[in-house]
N, C-alpha and C positions, 0 to 999 in steps of 0.2 A: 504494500500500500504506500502510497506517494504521502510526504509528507502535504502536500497540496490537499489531502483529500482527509486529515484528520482535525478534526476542529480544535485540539489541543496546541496548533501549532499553525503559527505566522508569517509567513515569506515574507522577508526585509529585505537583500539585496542576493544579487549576481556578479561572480568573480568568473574568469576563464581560465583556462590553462592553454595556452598554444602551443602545438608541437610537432615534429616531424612522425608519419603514424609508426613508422616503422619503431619507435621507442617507445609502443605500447605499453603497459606495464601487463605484467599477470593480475589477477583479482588478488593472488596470493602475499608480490612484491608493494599493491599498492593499501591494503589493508595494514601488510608493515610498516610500512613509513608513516601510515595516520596512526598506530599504535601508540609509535615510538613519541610520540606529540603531549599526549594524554591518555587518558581513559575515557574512551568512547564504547558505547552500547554499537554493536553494527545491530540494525532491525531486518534490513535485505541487502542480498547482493545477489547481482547475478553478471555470467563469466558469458563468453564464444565458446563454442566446442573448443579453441584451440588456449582457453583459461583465460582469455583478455578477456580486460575489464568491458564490459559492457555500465554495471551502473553499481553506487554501494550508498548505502543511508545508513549516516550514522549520528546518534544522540551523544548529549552530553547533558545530565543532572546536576553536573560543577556548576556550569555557566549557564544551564539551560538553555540549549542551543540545538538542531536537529540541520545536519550536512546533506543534500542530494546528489551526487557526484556520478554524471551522466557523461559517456562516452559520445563524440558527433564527427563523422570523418562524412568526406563526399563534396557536388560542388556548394551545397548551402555553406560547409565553412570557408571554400574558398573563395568564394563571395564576400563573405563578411570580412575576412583577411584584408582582402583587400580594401574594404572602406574602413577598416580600424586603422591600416596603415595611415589611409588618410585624412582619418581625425587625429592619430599620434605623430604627423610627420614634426610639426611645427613644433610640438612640446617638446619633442625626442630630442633635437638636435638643440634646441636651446640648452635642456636639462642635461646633456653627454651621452642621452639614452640610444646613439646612434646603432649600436650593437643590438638593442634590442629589437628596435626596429627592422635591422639585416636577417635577424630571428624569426620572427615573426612573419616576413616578407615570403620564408622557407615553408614555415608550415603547412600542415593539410589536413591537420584533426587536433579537435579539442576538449580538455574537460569542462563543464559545465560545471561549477560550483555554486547551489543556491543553499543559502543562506535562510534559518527556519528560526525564530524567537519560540519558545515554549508558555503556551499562557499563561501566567500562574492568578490567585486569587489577585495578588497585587496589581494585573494590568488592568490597564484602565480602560481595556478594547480598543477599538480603531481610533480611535484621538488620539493615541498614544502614534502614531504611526511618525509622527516628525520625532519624537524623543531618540537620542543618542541611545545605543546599544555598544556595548561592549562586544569588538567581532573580532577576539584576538582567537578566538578557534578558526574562525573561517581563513585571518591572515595566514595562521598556523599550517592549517591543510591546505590550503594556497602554492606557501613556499615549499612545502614539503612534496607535495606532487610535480609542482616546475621542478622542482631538482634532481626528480625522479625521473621525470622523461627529458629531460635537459630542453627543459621547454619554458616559456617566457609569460608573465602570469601580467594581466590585464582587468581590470573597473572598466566597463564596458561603459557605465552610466554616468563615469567622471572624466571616460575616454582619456585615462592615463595608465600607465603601468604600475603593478603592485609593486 
């Protein structure tokens, strides 16, 4: 079940992962490295016959937080690739992020990392939806899966690099 479709649970933001497909991980390698982060509940996961990641959801009761980590290869990302380039060209080379951009430019599949707030009696429901959250799991499973497919991690909706 999709975090999307349980009412205990709030979609806040979308992170990317870009990468060349060929450095897919296993379900096995990329479960590790979110491990290795914290302590995460996984709820689902599911593999390719050939054990690549296809998708993995996982919680966190620390931060209260719930991860959706979707696998996307084909031309819809290489579509998007390309106009990410070119909302990041301007930032990138100001910033030094020239490199990432050269990165980014390569790739051809990405992780999807949505971002899930967990309700609790405290929230205030949807008014609450401009208030600051704490997204150091999401940064966390972020860098830890770019690093895993040697891939370049992206804010889609700030159209800058993590």
């Amino acid at each position: 079940m999709s975090l999307f479709d349980d009412p205990n649970y709030r979609w806040r933001d979308t992170f990317l992962v870009l990468f060349d497909d060929e450095q897919r991980p296993t379900i096995k390698l990329a479960l590790s490295a979110i491990q290795q982060i914290g302590k995460f509940k996984v709820r689902n996961s599911s593999e390719s016959e050939s054990r690549l990641i296809e998708s993995i959801t996982i919680t966190s009761s620390v931060d209260l937080v719930g991860l959706e980590i979707l696998y996307v290869a084909g031309d819809e990302v290489v579509e998007e690739i390309e106009a990410l380039v070119m909302d990041l060209a301007e930032d990138a080379m100001l910033l030094g992020n020239e490199d990432s951009l050269t990165q980014l430019s390569a790739a051809n599949a990405r992780l999807d990392i949505l971002h899930f707030e967990k309700i609790t009696e405290n929230s205030n429901g949807p008014s609450d939806d401009d208030e600051l959250m704490d997204p150091g799991s999401l940064l966390a499973v972020t860098a830890a899966l770019a690093n895993l497919v040697s891939g370049v991690a992206v804010d889609p909706s700030s159209a800058s690099f993590v």
